[in-house]
KEMAR-969875 format. One line per 3 residues: their letters; for each residue x, y, z of C-alpha. Coordinates in steps of 0.001 Angstrom, whole numbers. Example, Ala and Ser with C-alpha at 12.3 -4.5 7.8 and 13.67 -1.06 7.14 Angstrom:
BEGIN
AS	12300 -4500 7800  13670 -1060 7140 $
END
This chain:
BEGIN
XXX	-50087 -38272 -8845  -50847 -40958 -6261  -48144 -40133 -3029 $
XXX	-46637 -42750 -881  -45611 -45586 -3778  -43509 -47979 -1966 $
XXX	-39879 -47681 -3144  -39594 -51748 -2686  -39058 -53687 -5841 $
XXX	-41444 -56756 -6715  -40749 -59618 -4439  -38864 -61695 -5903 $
XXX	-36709 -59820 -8325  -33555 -57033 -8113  -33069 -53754 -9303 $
XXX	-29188 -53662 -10353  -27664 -50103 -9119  -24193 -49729 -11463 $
XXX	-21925 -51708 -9099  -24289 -54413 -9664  -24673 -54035 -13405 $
XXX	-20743 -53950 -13299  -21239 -58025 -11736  -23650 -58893 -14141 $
XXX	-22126 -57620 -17255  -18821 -59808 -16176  -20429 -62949 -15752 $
XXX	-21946 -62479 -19188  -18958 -61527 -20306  -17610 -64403 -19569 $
XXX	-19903 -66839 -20323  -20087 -65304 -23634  -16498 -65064 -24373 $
XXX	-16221 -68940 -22760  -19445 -70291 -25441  -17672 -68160 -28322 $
XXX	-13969 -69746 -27485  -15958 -73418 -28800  -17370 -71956 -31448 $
XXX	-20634 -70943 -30725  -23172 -68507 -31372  -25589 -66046 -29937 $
XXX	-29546 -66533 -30630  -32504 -64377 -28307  -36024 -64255 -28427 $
XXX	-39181 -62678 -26870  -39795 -63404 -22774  -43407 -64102 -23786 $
XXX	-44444 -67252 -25038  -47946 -69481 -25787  -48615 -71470 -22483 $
XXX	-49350 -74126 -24915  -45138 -74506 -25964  -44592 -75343 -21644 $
XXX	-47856 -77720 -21177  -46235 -80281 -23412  -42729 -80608 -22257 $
XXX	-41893 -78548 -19224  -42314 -80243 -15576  -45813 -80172 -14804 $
XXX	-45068 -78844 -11700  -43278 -75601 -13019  -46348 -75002 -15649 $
XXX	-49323 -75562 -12693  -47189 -73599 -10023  -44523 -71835 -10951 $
XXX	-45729 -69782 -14201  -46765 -66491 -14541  -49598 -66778 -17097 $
XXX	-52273 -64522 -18201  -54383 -63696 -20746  -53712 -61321 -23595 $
XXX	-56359 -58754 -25130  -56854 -61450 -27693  -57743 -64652 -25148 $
XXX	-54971 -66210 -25940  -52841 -68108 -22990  -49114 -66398 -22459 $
XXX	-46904 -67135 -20275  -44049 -65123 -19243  -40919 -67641 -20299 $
XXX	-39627 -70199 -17217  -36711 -71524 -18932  -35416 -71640 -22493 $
XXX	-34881 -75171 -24155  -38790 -75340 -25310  -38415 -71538 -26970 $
XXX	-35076 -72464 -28493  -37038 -76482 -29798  -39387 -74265 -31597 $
XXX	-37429 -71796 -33208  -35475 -74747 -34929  -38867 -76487 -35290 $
XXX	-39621 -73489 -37419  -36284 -73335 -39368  -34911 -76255 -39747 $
XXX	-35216 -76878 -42783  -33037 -73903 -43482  -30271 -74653 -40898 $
XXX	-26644 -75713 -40952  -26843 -78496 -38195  -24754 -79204 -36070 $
XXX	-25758 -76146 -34798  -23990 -74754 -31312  -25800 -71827 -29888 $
XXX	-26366 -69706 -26562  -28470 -67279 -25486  -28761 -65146 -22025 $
XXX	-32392 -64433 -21134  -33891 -63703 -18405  -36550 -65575 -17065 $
XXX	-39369 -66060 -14355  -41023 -68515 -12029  -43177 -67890 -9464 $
XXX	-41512 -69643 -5993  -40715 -68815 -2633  -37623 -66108 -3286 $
XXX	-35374 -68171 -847  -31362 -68402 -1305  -30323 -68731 -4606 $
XXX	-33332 -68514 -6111  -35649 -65343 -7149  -38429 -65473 -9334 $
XXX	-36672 -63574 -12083  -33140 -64443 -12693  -30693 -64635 -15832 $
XXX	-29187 -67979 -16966  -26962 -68617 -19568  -28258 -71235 -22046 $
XXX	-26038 -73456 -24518  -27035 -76195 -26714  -25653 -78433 -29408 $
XXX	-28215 -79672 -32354  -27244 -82478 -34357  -24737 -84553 -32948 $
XXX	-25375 -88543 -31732  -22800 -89939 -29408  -21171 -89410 -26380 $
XXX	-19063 -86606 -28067  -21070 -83847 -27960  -21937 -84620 -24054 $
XXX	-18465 -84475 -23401  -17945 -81347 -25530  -21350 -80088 -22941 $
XXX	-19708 -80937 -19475  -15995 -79393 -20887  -18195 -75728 -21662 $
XXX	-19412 -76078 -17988  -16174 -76735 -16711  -14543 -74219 -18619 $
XXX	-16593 -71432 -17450  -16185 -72421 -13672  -12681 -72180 -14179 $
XXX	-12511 -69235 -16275  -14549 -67819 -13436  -11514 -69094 -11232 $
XXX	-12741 -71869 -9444  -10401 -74374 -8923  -11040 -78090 -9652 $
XXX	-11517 -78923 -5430  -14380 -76288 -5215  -16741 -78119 -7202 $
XXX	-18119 -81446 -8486  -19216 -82478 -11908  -22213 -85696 -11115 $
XXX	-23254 -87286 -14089  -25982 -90077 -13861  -27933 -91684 -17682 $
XXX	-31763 -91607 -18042  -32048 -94896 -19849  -29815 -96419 -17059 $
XXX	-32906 -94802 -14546  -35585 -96029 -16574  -33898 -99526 -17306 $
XXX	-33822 -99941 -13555  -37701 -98667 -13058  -38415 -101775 -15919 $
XXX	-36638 -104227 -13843  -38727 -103748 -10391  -41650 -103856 -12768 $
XXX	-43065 -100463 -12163  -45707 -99018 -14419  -44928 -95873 -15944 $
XXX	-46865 -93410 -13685  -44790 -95225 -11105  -41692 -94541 -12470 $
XXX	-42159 -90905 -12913  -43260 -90536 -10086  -40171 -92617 -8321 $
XXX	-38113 -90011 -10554  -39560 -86903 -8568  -38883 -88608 -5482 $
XXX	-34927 -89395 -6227  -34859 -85700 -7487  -35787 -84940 -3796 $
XXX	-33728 -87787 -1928  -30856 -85488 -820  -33072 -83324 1368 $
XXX	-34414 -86407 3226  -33641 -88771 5589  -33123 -92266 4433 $
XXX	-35950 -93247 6588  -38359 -90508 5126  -37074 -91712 2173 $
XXX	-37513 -95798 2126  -41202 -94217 3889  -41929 -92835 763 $
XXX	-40875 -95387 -1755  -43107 -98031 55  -45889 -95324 -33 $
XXX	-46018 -94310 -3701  -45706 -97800 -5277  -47182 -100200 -2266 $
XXX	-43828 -101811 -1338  -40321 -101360 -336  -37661 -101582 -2684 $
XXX	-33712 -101590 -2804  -31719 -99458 -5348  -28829 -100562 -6655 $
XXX	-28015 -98564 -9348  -24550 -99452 -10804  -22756 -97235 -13761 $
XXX	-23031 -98615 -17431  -20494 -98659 -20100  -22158 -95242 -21121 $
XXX	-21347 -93871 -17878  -17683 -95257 -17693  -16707 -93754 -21132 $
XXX	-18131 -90812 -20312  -15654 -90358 -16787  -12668 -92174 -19119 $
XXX	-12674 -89316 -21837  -13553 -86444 -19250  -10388 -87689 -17500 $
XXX	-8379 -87780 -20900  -9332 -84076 -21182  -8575 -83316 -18096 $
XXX	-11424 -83027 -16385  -11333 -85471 -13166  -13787 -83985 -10621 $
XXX	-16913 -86453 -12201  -18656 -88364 -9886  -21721 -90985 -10741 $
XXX	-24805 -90086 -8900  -27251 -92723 -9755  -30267 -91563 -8080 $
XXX	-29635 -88147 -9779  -33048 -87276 -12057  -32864 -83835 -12895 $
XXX	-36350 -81854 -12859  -37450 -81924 -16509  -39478 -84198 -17898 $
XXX	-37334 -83781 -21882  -34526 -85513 -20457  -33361 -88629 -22339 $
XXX	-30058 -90158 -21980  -27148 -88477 -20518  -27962 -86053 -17584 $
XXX	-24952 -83600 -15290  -25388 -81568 -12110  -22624 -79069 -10932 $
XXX	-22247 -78999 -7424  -20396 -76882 -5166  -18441 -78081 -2087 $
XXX	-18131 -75576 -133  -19948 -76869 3444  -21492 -73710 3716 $
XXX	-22754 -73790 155  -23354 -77581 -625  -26032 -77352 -3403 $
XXX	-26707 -77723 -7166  -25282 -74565 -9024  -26414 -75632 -12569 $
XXX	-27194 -78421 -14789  -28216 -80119 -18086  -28403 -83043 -20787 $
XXX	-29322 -84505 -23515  -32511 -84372 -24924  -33348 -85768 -28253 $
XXX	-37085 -85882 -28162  -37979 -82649 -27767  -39123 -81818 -31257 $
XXX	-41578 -84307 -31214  -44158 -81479 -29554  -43970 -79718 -33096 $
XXX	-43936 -83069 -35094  -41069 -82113 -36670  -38235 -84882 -37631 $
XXX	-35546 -86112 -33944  -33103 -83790 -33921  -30334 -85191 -30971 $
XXX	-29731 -82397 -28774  -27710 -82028 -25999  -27345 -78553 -22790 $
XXX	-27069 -76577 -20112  -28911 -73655 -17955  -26631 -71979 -15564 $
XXX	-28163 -69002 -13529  -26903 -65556 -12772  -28246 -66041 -9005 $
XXX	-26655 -69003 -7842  -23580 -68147 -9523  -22690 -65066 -8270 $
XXX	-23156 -66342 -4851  -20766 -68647 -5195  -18185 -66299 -6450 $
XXX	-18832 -64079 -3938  -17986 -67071 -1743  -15091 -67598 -3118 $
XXX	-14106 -64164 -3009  -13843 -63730 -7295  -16101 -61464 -7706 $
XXX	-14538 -58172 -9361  -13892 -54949 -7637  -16366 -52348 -9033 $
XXX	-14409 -50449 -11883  -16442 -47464 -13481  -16236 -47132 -16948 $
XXX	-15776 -43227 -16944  -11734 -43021 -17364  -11295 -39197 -16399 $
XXX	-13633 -36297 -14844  -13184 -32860 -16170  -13721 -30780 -13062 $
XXX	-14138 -26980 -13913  -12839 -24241 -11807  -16362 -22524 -11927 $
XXX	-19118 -21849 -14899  -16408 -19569 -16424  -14522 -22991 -17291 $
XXX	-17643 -25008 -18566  -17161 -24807 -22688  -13724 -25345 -22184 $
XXX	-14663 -28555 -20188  -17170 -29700 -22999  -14516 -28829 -25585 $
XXX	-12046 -30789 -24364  -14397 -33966 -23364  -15452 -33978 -27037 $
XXX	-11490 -34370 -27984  -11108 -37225 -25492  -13771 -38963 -26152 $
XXX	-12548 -39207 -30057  -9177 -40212 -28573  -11138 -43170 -27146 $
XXX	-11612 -41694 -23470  -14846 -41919 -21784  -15601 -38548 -19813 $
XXX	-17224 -37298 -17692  -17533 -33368 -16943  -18296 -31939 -13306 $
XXX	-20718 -28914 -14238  -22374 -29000 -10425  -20595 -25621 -9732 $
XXX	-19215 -27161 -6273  -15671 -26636 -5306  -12925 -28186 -6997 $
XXX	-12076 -30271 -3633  -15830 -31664 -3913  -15727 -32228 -7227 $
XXX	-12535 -34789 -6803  -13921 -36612 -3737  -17166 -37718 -5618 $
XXX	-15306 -38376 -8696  -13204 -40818 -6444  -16361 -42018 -4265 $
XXX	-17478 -43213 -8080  -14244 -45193 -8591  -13279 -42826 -11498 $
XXX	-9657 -43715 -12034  -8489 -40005 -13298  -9117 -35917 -12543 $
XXX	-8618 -33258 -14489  -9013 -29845 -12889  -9598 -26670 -15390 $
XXX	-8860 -23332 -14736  -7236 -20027 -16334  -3993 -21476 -16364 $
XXX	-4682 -24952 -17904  -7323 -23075 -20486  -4645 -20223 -21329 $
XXX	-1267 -22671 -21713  -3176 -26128 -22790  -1119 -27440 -19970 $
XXX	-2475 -29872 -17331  -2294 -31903 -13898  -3565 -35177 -14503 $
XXX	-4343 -37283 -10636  -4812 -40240 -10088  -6942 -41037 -7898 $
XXX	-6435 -43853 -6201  -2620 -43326 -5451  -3081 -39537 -5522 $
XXX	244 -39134 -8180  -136 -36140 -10422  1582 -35672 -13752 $
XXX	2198 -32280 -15603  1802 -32963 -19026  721 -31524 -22423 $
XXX	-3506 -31703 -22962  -2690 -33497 -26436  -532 -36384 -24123 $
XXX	-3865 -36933 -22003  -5479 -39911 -23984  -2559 -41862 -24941 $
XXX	-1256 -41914 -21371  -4086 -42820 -19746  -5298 -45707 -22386 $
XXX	-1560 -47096 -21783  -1716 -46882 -17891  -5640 -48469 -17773 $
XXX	-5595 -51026 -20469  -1797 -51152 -21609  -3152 -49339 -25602 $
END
């Protein structure tokens, strides 16, 4: 074997140690519970996909740059997936037919780019998708932006640490008609409003006149779409909607209503997710418009921002007791009574490293474990034990048959 392997990871990406599995199984936790409270359901699918399924819809820029693509042992083009909406178009491309629309489904993969690993942003993260098939109207957007406010505040953000900005694609696209710009022009004036926040207005009035030859004035104003859409938000409770209307969003599939989440925290002032609708994107697979409106929200970002706002969880291990034997002597009396536990509904763990019993409790508390159970003659002989806990250091005398049902009432109230 081949000595001296670096112990780094692969730029870009994060090995999750069990306190960090602990965060990442809550947020999905959450965002699953959150998508299931509206009704909705779970679908996967494979992180490798045919380059050919991103060259047609995704931003050009994310397929030329951003993609890790290679070829497989049979030619063929496969990309390692970048986001989700295309996979999820052509798995109801393929079904639908079959399908009960409206159809309201999430998923939680993981997925890759290849970027500059800078705050926020890795090149493999987790996001949670959700999507709603087969509803027109401004309903199903507003059913959209309630899910993302939901989660935030199941998270426990409150209302004044973040921002909801909703702009309309047609309204965009209206106002690229009106200054009479072709259509390479206009996408092209879409990249560069996607961008405007990180320049100057001079940079930015530099670059207008650049692209398209002349200078121009915006003056974007909200539409009735946009004013129904803050009216019934507001009706539902939801009053932290601004209008953006040089807001773009990066994809290209993007057709009507667009929303960006924003946190305002000074020290964190950035995008944390976003979405909208997009009713075209079936058209790659030349299968019939199916409306279609959602949202991508990353683990990364995320967790930063809970961390921010101090609601990230304290690390709790899911091992409720350690069984720490006196000595070998004691060890198939340990195992026996683990195996009873455990059917009682316990999870245990069983100390067999042969260290003193003293040890034995301090890494059982280093690991957050929330109960000890020592084991010697005495305990063995009368089926009597000490139960500690750990974190206030009370001990209990109690029967060995009273062990589960005490502790499943003291740690989750059973």
């Amino acid at each position: 074997m081949r000595k001296g392997v670096s112990t780094e990871s692969y730029k870009g990406v994060r090995d999750f140690y069990p306190e960090d599995k602990f965060i990442q199984n809550y947020i999905f936790n959450v965002w699953k519970g959150s998508l299931e409270s509206f009704g909705y359901e779970q679908y996967d699918a494979s992180i490798l996909e045919l380059t050919d399924l991103y060259k047609n819809k995704t931003s050009q820029e994310i397929v030329n740059e951003q993609t890790y693509t290679f070829k497989d042992r049979g030619d063929r083009d496969v990309t390692l997936r970048p986001e989700m909406t295309p996979t999820i178009a052509r798995m109801i491309a393929a079904r639908k037919r079959e399908l009960q629309f409206p159809l309201r489904w999430f998923s939680i993969p993981n997925l890759f780019r290849y970027e500059r690993p800078q705050k926020g942003r890795l090149r493999e993260h987790w996001q949670l998708n959700a999507d709603l098939f087969g509803l027109e109207g401004l309903e199903a957007d507003l059913e959209m932006i309630q899910i993302a406010y939901t989660i935030l505040k199941n998270f426990g953000l409150n209302d004044d640490q973040f921002e909801i900005r909703i702009n309309n694609r047609k309204l965009l696209n209206k106002t690229f008609k009106d200054l009479g710009l072709n259509e390479i022009e206009s996408h092209e004036l879409s990249r560069l409003l996607d961008k405007k926040a990180k320049l100057s207005e001079e940079d930015f009035n530099f670059k207008i006149k650049e692209l398209i030859g002349k200078e121009i004035k915006l003056n974007i104003q909200p539409d009735e779409t946009i004013i129904a859409l803050k009216d019934k938000l507001a009706l539902r409770g939801i009053t932290n909607v601004v209008f953006v209307p040089e807001m773009t969003r990066g994809f290209d599939y993007y057709t009507s209503t667009i929303f960006e989440v924003f946190d305002t925290n000074p020290e964190n002032n950035r995008s944390l997710f976003g979405g909208g609708r997009y009713d075209d994107l079936l058209d790659i697979f030349d299968a019939e418009k199916v409306p279609a409106v959602g949202f991508g929200m990353g683990d990364v970002m995320l967790r930063e921002t809970l961390a921010t706002y101090d609601l990230l969880p304290k690390f709790i291990s899911n091992t409720d007791l350690m069984l720490c034997p006196l000595n070998d002597a004691f060890y198939n009396v340990a195992a026996d009574w683990a195996g009873h536990f455990r059917e009682e509904g316990l999870n245990v763990a069983v100390d067999y490293s042969g260290k003193k019993i003293g040890d034995q409790i301090k890494k059982a508390d280093k690991r957050n474990i929330p109960y000890v159970l020592c084991i010697g003659q005495d305990e063995a002989d009368k089926d009597k034990v000490t139960l500690k806990e750990l974190s206030t250091g009370k001990e209990k005398k109690m029967a060995r048959k009273k062990v589960s049902s005490f502790i499943l009432k003291e740690r989750f109230g059973n």
